[in-house]
Chimera marker file (.cmm) of the C-alpha trace (Angstrom):
<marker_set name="trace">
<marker id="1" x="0.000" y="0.000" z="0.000" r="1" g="1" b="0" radius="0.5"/>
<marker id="2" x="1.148" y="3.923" z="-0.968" r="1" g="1" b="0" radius="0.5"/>
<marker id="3" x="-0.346" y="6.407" z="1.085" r="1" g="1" b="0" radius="0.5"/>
<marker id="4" x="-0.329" y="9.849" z="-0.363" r="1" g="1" b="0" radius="0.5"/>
<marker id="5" x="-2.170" y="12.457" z="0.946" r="1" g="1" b="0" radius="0.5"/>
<marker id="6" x="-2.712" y="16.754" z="0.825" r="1" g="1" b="0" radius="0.5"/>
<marker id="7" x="-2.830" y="19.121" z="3.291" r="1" g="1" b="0" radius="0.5"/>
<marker id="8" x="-4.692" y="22.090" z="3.351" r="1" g="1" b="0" radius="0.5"/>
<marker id="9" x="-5.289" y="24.395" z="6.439" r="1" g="1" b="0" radius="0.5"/>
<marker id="10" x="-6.761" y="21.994" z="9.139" r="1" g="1" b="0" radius="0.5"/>
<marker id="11" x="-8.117" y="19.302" z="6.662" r="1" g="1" b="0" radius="0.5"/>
<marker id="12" x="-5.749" y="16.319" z="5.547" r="1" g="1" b="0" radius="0.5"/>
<marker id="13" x="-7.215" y="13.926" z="2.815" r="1" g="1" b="0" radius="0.5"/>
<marker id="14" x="-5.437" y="10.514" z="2.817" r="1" g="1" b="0" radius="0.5"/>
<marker id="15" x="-5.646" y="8.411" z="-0.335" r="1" g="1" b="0" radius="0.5"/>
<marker id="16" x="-4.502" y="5.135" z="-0.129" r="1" g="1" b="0" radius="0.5"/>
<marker id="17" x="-3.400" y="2.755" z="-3.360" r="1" g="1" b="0" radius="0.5"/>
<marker id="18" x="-3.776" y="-0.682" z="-3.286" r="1" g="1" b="0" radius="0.5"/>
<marker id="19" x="-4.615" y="-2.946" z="-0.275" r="1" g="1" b="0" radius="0.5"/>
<marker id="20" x="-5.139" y="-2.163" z="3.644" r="1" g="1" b="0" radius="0.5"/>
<marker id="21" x="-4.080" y="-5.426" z="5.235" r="1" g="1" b="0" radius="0.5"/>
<marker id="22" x="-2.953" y="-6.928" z="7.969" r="1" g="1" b="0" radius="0.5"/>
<marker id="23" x="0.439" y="-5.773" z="6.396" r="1" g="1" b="0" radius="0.5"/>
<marker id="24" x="-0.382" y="-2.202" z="5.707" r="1" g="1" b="0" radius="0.5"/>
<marker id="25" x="-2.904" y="-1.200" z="8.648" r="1" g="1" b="0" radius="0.5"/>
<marker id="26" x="0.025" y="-0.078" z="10.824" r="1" g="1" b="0" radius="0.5"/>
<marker id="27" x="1.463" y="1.722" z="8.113" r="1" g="1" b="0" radius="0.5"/>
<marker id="28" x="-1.242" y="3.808" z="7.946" r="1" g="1" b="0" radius="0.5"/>
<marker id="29" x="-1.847" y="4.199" z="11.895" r="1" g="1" b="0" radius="0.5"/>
<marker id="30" x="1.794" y="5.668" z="12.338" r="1" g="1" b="0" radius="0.5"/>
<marker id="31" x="1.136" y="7.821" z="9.189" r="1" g="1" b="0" radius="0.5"/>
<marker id="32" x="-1.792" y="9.216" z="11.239" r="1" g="1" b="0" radius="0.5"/>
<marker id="33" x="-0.405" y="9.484" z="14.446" r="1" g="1" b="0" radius="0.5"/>
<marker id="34" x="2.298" y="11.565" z="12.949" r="1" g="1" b="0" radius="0.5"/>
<marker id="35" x="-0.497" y="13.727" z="10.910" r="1" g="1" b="0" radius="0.5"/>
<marker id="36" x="-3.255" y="14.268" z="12.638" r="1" g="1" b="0" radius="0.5"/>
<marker id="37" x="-2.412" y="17.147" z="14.787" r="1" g="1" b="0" radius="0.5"/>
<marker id="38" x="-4.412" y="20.068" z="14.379" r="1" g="1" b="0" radius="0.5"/>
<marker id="39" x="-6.723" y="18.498" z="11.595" r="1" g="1" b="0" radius="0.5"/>
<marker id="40" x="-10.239" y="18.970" z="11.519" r="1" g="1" b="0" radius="0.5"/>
<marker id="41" x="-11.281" y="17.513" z="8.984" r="1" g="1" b="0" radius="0.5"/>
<marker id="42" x="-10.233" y="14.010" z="7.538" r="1" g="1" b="0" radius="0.5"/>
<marker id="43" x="-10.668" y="12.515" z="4.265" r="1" g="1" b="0" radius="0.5"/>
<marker id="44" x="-10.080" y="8.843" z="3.239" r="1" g="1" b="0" radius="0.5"/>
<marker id="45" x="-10.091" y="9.483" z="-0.686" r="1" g="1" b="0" radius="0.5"/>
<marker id="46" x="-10.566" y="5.361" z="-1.496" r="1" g="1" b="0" radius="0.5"/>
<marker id="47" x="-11.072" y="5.591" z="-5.075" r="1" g="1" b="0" radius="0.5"/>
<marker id="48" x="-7.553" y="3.567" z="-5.492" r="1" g="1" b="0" radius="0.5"/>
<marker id="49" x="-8.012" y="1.119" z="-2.599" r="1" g="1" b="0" radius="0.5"/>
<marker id="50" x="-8.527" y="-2.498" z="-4.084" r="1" g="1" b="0" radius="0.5"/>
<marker id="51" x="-9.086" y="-4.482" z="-1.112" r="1" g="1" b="0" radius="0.5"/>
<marker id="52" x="-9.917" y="-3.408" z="2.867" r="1" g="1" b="0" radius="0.5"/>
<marker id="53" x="-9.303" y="-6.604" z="5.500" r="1" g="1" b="0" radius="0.5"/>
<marker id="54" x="-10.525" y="-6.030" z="9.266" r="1" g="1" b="0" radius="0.5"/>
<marker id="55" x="-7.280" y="-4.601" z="10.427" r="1" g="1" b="0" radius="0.5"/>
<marker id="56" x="-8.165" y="-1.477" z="7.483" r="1" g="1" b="0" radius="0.5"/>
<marker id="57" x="-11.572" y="-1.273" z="9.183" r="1" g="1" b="0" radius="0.5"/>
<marker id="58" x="-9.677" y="-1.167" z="12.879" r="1" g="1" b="0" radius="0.5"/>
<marker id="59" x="-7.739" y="1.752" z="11.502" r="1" g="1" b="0" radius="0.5"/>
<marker id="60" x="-10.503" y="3.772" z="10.420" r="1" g="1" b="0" radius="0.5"/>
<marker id="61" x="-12.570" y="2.924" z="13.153" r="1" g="1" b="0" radius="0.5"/>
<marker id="62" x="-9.506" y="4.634" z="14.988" r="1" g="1" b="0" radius="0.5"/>
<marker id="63" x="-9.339" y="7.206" z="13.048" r="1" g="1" b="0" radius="0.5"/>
<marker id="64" x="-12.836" y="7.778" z="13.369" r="1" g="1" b="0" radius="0.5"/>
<marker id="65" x="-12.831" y="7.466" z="16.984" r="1" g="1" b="0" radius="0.5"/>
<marker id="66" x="-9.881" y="10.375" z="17.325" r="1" g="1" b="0" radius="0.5"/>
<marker id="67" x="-11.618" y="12.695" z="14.848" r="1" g="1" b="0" radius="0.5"/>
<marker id="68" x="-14.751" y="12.578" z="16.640" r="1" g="1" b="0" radius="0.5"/>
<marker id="69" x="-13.052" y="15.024" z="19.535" r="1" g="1" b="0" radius="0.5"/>
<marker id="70" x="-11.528" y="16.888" z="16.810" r="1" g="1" b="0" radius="0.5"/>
<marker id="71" x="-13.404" y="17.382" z="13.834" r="1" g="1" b="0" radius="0.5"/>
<marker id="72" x="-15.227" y="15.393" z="11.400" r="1" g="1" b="0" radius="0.5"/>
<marker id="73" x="-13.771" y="12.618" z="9.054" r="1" g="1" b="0" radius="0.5"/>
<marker id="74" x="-15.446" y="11.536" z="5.948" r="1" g="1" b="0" radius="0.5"/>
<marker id="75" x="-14.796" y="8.795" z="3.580" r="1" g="1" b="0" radius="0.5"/>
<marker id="76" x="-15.064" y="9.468" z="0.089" r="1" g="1" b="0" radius="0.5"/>
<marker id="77" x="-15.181" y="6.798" z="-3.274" r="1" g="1" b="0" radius="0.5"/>
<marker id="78" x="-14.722" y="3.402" z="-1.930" r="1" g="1" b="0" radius="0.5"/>
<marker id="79" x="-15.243" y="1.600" z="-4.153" r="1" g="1" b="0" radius="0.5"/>
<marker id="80" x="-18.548" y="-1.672" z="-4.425" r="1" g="1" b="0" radius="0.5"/>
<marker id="81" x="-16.199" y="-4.438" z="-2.678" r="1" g="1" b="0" radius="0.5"/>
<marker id="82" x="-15.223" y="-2.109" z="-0.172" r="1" g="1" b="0" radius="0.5"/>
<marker id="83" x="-18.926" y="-0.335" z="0.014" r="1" g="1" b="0" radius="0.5"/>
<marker id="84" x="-20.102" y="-3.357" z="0.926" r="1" g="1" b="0" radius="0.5"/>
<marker id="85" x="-17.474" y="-4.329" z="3.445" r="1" g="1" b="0" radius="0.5"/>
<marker id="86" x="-18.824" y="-1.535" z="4.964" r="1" g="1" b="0" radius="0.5"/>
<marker id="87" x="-22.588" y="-2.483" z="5.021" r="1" g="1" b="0" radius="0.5"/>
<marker id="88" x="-22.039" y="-5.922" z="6.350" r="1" g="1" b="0" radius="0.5"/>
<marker id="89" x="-19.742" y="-4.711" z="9.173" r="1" g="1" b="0" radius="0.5"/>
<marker id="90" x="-22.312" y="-1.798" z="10.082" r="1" g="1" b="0" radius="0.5"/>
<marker id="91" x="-19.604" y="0.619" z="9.387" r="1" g="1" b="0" radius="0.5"/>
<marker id="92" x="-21.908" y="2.509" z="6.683" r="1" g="1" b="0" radius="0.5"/>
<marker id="93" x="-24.150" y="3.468" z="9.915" r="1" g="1" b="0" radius="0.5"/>
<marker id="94" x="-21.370" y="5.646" z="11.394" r="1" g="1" b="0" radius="0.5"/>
<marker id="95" x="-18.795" y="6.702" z="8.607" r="1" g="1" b="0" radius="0.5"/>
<marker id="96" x="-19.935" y="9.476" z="6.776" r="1" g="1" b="0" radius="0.5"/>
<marker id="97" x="-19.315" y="8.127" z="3.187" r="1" g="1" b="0" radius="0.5"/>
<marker id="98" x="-19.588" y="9.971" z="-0.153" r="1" g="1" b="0" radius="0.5"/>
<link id1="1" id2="2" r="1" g="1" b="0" radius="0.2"/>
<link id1="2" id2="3" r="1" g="1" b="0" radius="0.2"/>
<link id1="3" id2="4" r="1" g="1" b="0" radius="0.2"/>
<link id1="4" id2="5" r="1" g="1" b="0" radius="0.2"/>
<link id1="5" id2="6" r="1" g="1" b="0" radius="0.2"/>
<link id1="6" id2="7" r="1" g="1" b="0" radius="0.2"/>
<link id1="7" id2="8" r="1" g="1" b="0" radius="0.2"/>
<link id1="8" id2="9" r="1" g="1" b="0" radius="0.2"/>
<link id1="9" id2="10" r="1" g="1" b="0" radius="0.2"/>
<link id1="10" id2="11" r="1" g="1" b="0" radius="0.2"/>
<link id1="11" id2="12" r="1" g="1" b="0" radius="0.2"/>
<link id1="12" id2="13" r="1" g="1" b="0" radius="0.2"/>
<link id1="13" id2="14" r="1" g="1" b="0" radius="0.2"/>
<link id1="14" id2="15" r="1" g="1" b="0" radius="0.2"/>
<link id1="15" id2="16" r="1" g="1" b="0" radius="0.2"/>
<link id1="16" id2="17" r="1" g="1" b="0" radius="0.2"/>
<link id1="17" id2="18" r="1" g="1" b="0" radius="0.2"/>
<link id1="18" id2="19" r="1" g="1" b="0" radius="0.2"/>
<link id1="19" id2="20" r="1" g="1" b="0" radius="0.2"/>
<link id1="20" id2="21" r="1" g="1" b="0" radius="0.2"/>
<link id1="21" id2="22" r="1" g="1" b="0" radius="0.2"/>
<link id1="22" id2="23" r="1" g="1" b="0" radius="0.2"/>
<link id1="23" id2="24" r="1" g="1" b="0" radius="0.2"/>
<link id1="24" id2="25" r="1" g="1" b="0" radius="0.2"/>
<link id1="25" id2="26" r="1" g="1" b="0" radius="0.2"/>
<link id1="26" id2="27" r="1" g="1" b="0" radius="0.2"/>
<link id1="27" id2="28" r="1" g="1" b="0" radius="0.2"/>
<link id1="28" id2="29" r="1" g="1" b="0" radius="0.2"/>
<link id1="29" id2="30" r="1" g="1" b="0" radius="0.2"/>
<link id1="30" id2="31" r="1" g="1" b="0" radius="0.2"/>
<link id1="31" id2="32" r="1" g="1" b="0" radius="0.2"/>
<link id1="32" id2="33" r="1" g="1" b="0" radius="0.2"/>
<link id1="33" id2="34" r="1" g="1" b="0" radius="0.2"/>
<link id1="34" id2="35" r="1" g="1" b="0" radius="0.2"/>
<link id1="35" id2="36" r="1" g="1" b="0" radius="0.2"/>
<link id1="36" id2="37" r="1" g="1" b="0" radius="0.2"/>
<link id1="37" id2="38" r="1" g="1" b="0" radius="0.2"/>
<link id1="38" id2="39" r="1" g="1" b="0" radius="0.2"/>
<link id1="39" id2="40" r="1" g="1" b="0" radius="0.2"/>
<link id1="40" id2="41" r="1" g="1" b="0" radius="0.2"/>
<link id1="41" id2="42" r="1" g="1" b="0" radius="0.2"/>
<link id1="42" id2="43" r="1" g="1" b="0" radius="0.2"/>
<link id1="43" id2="44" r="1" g="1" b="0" radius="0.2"/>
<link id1="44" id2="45" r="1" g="1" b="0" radius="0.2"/>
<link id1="45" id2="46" r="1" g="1" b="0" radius="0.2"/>
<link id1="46" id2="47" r="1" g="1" b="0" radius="0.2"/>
<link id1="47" id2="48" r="1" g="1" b="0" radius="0.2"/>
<link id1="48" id2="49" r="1" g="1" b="0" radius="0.2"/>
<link id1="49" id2="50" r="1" g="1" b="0" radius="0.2"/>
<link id1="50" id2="51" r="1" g="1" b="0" radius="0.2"/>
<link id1="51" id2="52" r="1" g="1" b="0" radius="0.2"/>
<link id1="52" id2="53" r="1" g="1" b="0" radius="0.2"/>
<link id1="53" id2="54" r="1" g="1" b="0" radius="0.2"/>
<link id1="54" id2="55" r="1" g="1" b="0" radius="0.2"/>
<link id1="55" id2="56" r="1" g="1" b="0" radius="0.2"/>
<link id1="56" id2="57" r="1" g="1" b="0" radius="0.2"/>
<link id1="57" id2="58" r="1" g="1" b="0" radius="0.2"/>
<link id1="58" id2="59" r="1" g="1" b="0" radius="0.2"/>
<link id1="59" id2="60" r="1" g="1" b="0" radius="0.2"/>
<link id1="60" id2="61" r="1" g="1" b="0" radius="0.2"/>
<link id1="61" id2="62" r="1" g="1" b="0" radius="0.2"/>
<link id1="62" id2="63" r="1" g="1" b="0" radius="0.2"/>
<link id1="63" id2="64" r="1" g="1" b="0" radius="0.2"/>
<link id1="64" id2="65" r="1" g="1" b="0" radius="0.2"/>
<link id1="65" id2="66" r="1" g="1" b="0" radius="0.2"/>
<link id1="66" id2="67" r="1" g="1" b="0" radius="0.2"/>
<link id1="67" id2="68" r="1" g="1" b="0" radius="0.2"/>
<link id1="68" id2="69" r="1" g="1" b="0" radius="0.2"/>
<link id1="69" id2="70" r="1" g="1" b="0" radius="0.2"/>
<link id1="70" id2="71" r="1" g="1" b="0" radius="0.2"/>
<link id1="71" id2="72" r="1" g="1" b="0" radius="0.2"/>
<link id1="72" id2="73" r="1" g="1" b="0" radius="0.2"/>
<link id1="73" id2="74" r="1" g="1" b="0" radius="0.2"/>
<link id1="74" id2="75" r="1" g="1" b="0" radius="0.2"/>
<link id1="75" id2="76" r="1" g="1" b="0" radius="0.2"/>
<link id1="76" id2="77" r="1" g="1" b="0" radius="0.2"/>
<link id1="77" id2="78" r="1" g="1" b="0" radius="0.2"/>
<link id1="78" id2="79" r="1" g="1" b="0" radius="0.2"/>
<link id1="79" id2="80" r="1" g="1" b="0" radius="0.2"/>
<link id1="80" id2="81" r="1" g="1" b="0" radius="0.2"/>
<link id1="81" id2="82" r="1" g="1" b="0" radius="0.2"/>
<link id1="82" id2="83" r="1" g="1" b="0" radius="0.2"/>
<link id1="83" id2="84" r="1" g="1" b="0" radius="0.2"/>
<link id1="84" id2="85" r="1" g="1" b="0" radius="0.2"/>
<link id1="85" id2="86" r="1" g="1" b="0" radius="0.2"/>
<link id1="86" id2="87" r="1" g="1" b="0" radius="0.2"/>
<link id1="87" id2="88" r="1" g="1" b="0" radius="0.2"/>
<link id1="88" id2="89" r="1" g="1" b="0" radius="0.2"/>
<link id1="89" id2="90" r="1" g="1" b="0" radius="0.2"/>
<link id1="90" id2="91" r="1" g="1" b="0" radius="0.2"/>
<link id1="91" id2="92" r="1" g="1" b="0" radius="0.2"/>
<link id1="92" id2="93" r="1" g="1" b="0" radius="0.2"/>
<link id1="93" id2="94" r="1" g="1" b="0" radius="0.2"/>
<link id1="94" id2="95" r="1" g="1" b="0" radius="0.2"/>
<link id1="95" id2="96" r="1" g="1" b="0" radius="0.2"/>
<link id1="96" id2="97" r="1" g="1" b="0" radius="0.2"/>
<link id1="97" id2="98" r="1" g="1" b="0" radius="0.2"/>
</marker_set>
């Protein structure tokens, strides 16, 4: 998995390529920990995520969890596998998804 991302004022979109595994979840928690100071708004941009395993939801249930003292965090273009990951975890009734 890549992660590349923008900043812009308080809000940091985060678009991850490829697949959040097992393997890549705690790449993508340290990337956060390091990044989400002073944000207020996060955005997971998924349009180039292929494939989210439990330890992907774990980290954006995290995230989720952080940014709900701090701002908001939205999830934008995931993609129909991962769309409905979400619905069958119950994830859908809590992430904000575009």
């Amino acid at each position: 998995m890549q992660i590349h991302h923008t900043e812009a004022a308080t809000t940091l979109t985060v678009s991850p390529t490829g697949r959040l595994d097992t393997l890549s979840a705690p790449q993508l928690d340290a990337f956060l920990a390091e990044h989400l100071d002073g944000v207020t708004e996060l955005i997971f941009d998924l349009k180039e995520l292929e494939y989210m395993s439990s330890a992907g939801l774990r980290s954006l249930l995290s995230a989720q969890k952080k940014m709900n003292s701090a701002g908001k965090m939205t999830v934008k273009n995931p993609n129909e596998l991962i769309r409905e990951i979400f619905d069958i975890t119950g994830f859908s009734d809590f992430l904000t998804i575009e």
